[in-house]
N, C-alpha and C positions, 0 to 999 in steps of 0.2 A: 788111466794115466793120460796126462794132454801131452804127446811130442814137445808140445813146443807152445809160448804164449806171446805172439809179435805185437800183441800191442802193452804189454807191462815193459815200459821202458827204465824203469831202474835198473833191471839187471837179466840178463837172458835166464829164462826159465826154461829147462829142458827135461822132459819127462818126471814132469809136476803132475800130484794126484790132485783131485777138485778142491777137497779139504784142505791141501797145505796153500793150495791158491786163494781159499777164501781165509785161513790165518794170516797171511802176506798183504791182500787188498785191507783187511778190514784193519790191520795195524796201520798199515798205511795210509788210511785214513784220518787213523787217530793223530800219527803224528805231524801229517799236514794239516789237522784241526788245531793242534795245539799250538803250529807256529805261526797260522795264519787266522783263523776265521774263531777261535775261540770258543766254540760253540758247549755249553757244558751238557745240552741234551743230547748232540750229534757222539760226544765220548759214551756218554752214557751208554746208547743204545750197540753204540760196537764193542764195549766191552761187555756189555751182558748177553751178548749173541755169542763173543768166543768164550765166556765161562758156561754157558750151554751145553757147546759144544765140546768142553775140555775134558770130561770124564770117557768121550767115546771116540777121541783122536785114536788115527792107528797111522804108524807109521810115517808120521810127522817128518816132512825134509828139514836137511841142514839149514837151509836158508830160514825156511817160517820160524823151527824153535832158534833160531840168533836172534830172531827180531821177535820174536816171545819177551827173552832175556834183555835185549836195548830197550824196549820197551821202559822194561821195570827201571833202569839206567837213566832212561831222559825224567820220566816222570820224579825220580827218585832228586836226580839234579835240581827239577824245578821246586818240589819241595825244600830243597835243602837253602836254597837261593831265599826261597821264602819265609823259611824259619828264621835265617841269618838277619834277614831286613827286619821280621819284628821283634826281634831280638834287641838291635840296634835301639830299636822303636823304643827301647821298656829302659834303655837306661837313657832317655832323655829326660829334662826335668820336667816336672806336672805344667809346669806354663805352655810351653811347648806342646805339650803331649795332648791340651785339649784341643788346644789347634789343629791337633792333626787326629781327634777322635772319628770322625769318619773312613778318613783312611787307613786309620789300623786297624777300623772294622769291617771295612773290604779285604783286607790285608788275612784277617783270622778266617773270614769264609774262603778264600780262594784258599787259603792253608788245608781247613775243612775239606776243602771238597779234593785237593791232593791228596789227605790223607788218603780218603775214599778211592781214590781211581789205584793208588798203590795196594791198597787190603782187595780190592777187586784181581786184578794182576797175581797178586799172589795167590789168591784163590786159586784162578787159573792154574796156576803151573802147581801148588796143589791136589789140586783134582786129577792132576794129568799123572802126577807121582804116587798119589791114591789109588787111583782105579785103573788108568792105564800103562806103567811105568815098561813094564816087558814088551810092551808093543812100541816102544818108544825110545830108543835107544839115543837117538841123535840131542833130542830135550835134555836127556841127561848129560850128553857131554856138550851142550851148549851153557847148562850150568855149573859144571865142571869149569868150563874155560874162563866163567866172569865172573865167580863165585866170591868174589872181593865187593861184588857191588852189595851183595846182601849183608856185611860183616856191618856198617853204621847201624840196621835194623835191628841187630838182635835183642835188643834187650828194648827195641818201643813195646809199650803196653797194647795199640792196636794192631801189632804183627806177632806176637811173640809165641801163640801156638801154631801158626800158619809159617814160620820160620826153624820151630822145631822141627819139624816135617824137611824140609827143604837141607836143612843141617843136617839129620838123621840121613838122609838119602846121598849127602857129601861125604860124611862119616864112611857108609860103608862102601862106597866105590872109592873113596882117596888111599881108603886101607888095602883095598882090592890093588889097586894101581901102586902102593908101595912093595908088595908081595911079589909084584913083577918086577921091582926095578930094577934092572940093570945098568954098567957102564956104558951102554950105547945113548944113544940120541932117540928121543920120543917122537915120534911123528902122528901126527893125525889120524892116521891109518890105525897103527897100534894100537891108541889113545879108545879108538872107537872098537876095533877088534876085543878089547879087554872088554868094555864095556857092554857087549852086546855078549858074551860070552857068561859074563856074573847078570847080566839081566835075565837067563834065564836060571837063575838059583835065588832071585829075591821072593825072599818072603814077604816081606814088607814088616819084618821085625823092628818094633818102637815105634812104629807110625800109631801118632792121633787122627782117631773118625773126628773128623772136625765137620761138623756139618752142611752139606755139599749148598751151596747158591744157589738159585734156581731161580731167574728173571721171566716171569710173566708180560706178555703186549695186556694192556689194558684198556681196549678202545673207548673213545671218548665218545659225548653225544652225537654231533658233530664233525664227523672225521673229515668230512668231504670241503668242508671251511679251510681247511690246512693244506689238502691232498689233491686238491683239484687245482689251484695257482699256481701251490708247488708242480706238480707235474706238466703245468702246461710254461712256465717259465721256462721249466729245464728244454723244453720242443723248441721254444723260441731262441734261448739261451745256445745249444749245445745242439743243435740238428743240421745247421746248414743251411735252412731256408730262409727266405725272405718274408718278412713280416709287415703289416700298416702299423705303424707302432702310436700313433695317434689314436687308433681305432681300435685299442686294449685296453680294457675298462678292468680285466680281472686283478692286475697286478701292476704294480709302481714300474714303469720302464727304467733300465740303468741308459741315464744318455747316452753313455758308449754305444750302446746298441743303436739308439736312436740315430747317432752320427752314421752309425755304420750302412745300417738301412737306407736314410739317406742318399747317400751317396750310390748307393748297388741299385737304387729306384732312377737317378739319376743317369746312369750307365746303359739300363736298360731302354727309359725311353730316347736315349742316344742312338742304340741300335736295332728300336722298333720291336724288343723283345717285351713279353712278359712271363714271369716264370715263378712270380712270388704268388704266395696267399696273402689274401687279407680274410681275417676273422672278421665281420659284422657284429 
């Protein structure tokens, strides 16, 4: 367990296991890919590292499975945002509509590949309800809590054995948690206390083996073509140091850089300093 994690500044992390830190970065990843940099290989590859991982989670903190669950919530948004525009798209007239043939074919792949990243996610939390559900108490009552966002899905034809599953596992905890109810006020505490209590009596009665995911790296011929600028960007990029950025041949400079160096080269021979590299 890490005490404590001071450089994850969204939110203080306090006696976080390595696993629930690496479910929290690598969502986090996704979801600043998806608002900013768009990248469809960069989702790719951190959603197929945490469906890897999803059948041998143990003990998953409250915070990772919340952000397991928003996950499926944003992704789910953008679909739906997307469905709505080609929607719009299909009752325009044919005049219009060749016009805009390109775009409502960008419009149906970017839909495609949502599909995908949501049947992925739920794989995810699948597997977790498959094979690790009694080690996992918190995932359950973070599906418990948002369990409204899965209710548009049920009846899609690409989610709908991957939904039974996740429905089946609502079903017998919502029925657990009516058994307890009382007049008093539910609290968190409670909520989870029931829940870790019937986790250890699940059978895992009516769940479908749906067939588990399992994402392979596939190196290419040439991997060092890709891995070698990339990795020397990020040193230039994100290290601190001073760079000749003239005299970098392996990769495209962002001017910002350029200005920046500039200036820090300038400063230096101001105070007879030098303390940068220059690559040859």
């Amino acid at each position: 367990m890490l005490p404590n994690v001071p450089w994850y500044q969204e939110r203080r992390l306090h006696q976080v296991s390595l696993g629930s830190l690496m479910v929290v970065i690598l969502i986090s990843t996704v979801k600043y890919n998806l608002s900013k940099l768009q990248d469809v290989y960069l989702h790719t590859n951190c959603l197929a590292i945490l469906t890897n991982m999803a059948p041998h989670f143990h003990r998953l903190s409250a915070y990772a499975s919340q952000r397991l669950v928003s996950l499926f919530d944003m992704l789910s948004r953008k679909y739906n945002r997307l469905a709505d525009q080609k929607n719009n798209k299909m009752h325009i007239g044919n005049s219009e509509l060749r016009e805009d043939d390109s775009l409502s074919g960008d419009m149906s792949t970017e839909l495609h590949i949502y599909t995908d990243f949501l049947r992925i996610v739920l794989e995810i939390l699948n597997a977790i309800l498959t094979y690790a559900l009694p080690r996992n108490p918190e995932v359950v009552y973070a599906i418990m809590h948002r369990q409204d966002v899965f209710q548009p899905f049920k009846n899609h034809p690409r989610f709908v054995e991957l939904l039974e599953n996740i429905f089946n596992v609502l079903h017998f905890f919502n029925s657990r948690m009516d058994a307890h109810n009382t007049d008093g006020e539910w609290s968190a505490e409670k909520v989870l206390q029931i829940i870790n209590i019937n986790c250890r009596s699940w059978r895992g009665e009516g769940m479908k083996i749906v067939t588990q995911l399992h994402f392979t790296y596939e190196q290419e011929s040439h991997p060092e073509e890709f891995f070698i600028p990339y990795v020397w960007q990020l040193v230039v990029t994100r290290c601190g140091l001073s760079f000749y950025p003239k005299s970098i041949n392996l990769f495209q400079i962002d001017p910002t850089i350029e200005d920046d160096n500039s200036s820090g080269e300038a400063k230096q021979q101001q105070h007879g300093e030098l303390n940068g590299h220059r690559p040859q």
